[in-house]
C-alpha positions, -999 to 999 in steps of 0.1 A, spaced: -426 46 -273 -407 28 -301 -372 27 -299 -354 13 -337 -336 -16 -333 -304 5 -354 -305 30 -328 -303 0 -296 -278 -8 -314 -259 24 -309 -264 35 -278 -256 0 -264 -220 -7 -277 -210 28 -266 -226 28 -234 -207 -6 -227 -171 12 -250 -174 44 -224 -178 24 -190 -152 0 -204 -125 32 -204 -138 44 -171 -133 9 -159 -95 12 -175 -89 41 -162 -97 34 -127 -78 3 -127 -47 20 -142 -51 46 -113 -49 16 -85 -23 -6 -104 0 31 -108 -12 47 -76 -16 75 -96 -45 97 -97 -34 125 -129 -12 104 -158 -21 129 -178 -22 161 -176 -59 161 -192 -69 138 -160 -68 171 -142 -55 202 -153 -48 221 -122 -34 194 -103 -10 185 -129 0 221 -134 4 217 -99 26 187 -101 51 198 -126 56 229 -102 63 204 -76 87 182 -96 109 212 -106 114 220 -71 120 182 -59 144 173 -89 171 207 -80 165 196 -46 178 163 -56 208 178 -80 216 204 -50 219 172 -28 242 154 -53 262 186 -53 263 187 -10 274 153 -17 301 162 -43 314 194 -24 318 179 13 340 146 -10 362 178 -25 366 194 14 368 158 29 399 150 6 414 192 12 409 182 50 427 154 53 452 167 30 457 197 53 459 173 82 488 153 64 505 184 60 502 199 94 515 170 106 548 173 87 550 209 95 556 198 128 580 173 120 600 200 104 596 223 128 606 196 153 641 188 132 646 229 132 643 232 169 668 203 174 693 212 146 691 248 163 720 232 188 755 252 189 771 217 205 763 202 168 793 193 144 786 204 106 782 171 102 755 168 125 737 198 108 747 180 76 726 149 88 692 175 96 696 189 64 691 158 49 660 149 66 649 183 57 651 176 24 628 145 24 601 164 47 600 189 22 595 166 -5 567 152 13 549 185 21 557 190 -19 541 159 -26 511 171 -5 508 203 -17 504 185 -52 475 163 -45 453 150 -69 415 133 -64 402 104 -77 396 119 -109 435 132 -113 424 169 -104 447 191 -86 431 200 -54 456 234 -47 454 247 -81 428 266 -77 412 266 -112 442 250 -129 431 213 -118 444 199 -145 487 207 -142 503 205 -108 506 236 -91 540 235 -73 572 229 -91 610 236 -76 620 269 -84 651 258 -112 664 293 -102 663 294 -67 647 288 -32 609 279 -29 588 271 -59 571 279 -87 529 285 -84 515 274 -116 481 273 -102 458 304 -98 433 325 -75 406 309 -82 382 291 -61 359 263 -74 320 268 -66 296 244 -62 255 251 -61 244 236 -29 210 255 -22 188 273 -41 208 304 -35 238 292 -19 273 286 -36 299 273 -15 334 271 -22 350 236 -27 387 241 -28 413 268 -18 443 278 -38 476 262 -32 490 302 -28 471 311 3 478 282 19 519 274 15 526 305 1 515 332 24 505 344 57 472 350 69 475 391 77 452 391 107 469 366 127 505 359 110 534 375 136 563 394 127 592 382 117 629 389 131 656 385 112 699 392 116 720 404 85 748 379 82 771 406 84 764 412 122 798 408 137 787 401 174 777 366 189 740 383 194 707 358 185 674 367 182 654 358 213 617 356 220 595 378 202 563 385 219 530 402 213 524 426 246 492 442 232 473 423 205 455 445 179 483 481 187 485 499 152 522 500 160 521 458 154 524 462 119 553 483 116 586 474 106 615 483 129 655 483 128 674 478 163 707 489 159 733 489 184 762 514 191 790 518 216 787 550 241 817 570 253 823 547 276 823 517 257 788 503 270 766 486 245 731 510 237 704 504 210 682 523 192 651 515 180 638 532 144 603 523 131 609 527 95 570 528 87 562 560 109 607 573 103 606 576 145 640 568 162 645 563 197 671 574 219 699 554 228 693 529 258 714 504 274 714 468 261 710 445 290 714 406 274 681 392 272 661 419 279 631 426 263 633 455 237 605 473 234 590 476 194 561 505 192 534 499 220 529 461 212 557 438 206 590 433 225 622 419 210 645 390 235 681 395 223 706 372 237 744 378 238 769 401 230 761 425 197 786 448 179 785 483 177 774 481 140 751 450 141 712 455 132 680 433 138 653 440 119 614 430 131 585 433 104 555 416 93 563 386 65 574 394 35 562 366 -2 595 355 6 594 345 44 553 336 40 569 307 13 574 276 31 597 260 7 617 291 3 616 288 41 628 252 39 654 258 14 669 282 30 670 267 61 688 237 41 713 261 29 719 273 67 728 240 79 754 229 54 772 259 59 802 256 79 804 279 111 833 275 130 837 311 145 814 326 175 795 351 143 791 320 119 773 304 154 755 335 156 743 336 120 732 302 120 714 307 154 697 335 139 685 317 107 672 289 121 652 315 151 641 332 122 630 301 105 613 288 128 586 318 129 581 316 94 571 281 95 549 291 128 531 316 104 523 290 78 516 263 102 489 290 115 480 300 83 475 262 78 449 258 106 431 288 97 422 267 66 416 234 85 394 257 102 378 276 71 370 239 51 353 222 86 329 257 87 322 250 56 318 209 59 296 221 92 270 239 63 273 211 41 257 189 66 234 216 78 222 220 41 217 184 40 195 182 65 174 210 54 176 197 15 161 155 34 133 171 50 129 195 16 125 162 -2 102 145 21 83 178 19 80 178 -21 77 142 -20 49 140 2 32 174 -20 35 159 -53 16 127 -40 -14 146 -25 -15 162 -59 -12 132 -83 -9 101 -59 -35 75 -51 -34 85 -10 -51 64 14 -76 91 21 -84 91 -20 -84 49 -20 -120 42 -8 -135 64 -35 -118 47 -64 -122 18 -56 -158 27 -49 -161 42 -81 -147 7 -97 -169 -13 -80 -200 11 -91 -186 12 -128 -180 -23 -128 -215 -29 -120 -230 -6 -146 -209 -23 -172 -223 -60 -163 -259 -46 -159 -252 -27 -195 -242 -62 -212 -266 -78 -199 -292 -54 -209 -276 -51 -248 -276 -90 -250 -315 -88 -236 -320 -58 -265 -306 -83 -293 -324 -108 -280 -361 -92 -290 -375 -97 -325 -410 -104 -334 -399 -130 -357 -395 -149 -321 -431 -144 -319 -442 -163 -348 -451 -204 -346 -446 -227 -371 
């Protein structure tokens, strides 16, 4: 068979050009570990692959937000901490000033320290984060959210409801702050207690006592009630007790000091001292007003630089500061309800976490076995090179052999 010497030289250049490539491409695949660079290398798996890498890169983004969100609950949490511990303070400086030995001066002097606690819990309730948000604004991170009230006791809320979301799972969105309103603004319903409270026109030297919960969870809790005390026909001191939320009135019993009143089928009301027929306590869940802990403050302020110099101004005072002091018990619970709220949702964040590293190892360790050089893949391509790399010296060496031949060679001169 005669074979032209045009068409050797065809078929061997592009014998020698195609088991160059393959040669190329096999290194390429060793040197990148890569089996599919391209997604003509193999269609399927690299269909495969981009599948795969979707799914590990909002992995990775979910992770950055996990990381983001439990920074944002981290800086709330310690916050909260900061502030719990100068709730105490004040409550401790409440307690003491809450003397009837004490001069006005002394009160004076309480009142005064008052003032800076509250500016610190002020201070606290306007914290910012690195980047100069507001963290108790709520969606208004950009202004502070608490300002004095120029008009009277408490503050001003410039913030709003809002609650800033963060993505942390494929379906999971997890709050990453809580408004400055729910937490020194108001009282968390299902645990906050009632609050007792004394007109300052009672006349008698009678102070709010210990107000206890009898029966937790009686529909009669959250009622409001008047106790109002009269003087029988022979001058003994009686009470009755009206439930304004149901219009029930009891009938008159006698007032024993320190005794505990009873209020519906769940609380009971301590009164100490002598009341006036005339005088009224009333008992009720918090109000805006007594759920405000700067009102609270404020007014507790006021309380102490008043003067009281007779047995009712004693009284009064007694019964502001009593009163006080449960309002600032509600928010200090309302405060740890929070504390609690942001660790249950730090205690996800680090549960996500963990599920979101092994997710990663998961996709990782996919999109390898679908484009990656593995060790189980290795021994064929490098066998593959070696066989290649073979064919291409025994194909040069043939096409030089080809070139070689000529029957001019033949010929003798």
């Amino acid at each position: 068979m005669r074979i032209a010497t045009s068409t050797l030289n065809q078929i061997g250049p592009t014998g020698i050009a195609q088991q160059q490539s393959e040669l190329l491409r096999l290194s390429n695949i060793i040197a990148s570990g890569r089996t599919v660079s391209l997604a003509g290398d193999d269609p399927v798996a690299a269909a495969h692959a981009v599948v795969t890498k979707t799914a590990l890169s909002a992995n990775t983004q979910h992770t950055a937000n996990q990381d983001a969100a439990n920074a944002s609950l981290g800086l709330e949490s310690s916050t909260l901490n900061s502030a719990v511990t100068q709730l105490q303070k004040i409550q401790t400086l409440v307690a003491k000033a809450n003397n009837g030995s004490l001069s006005d001066s002394d009160r004076a002097a309480y009142a005064t320290e008052l003032e800076s606690a509250r500016a610190q819990l002020l201070a606290l309730a306007n914290t910012t984060d690195a980047h100069g948000n507001y963290v108790f604004g709520g969606f208004q991170t950009s202004a502070a959210p608490f300002s004095n009230n120029p008009n009277g006791a408490g503050v001003l809320y410039n913030g709003d409801q809002g609650q800033i979301k963060a993505q942390v799972g494929p379906t999971r969105q997890l709050a990453v702050n809580d408004p400055g309103s729910n937490v020194f603004l108001s009282s968390t319903p299902s645990v906050a207690s009632s609050i007792a409270t004394a007109p300052s026109s009672n006349a008698g030297s009678a102070t709010i006592g210990v107000l206890s919960t009898v029966q937790a969870g009686a529909a009669s809790n959250s009622d409001a009630y008047t106790i109002a005390f009269q003087k029988d026909a022979n001058g003994n001191t009686t009470y009755t007790v009206t439930d304004n939320t149901t219009g029930t009135t009891t009938q008159p019993a006698a007032y024993s000091d320190g005794s505990a009143i009873p209020l519906g089928a769940g609380q009971t009301l301590m009164i100490h001292g002598a009341p006036e027929a005339g005088d009224t306590f009333d008992v009720g869940p918090p109000n805006a007003a007594q759920s405000n802990v700067f009102a609270t403050i404020d007014n507790l302020i006021t309380a102490l630089r008043t003067p009281s110099q007779s047995p009712g101004g004693h009284a009064n005072l007694a019964n502001q500061m009593a009163s006080g002091l449960q309002q600032l018990g509600n928010t200090y619970t309302t405060m740890l309800t929070t504390l609690a709220s942001v660790g249950a949702r730090q205690t996800e964040l680090k549960s996500l976490k963990s599920v979101g590293s092994a997710k990663d190892l998961t996709y990782s360790s996919q999109l390898s076995d679908e484009v990656g050089l593995t060790t189980d893949k290795m021994p064929g391509v490098y066998e593959q090179l070696v066989s290649v790399s073979t064919q291409l010296t025994a194909t040069q060496t043939a096409f030089v052999k080809t070139q070689s031949l000529s029957l001019f060679s033949l010929i003798k001169t």
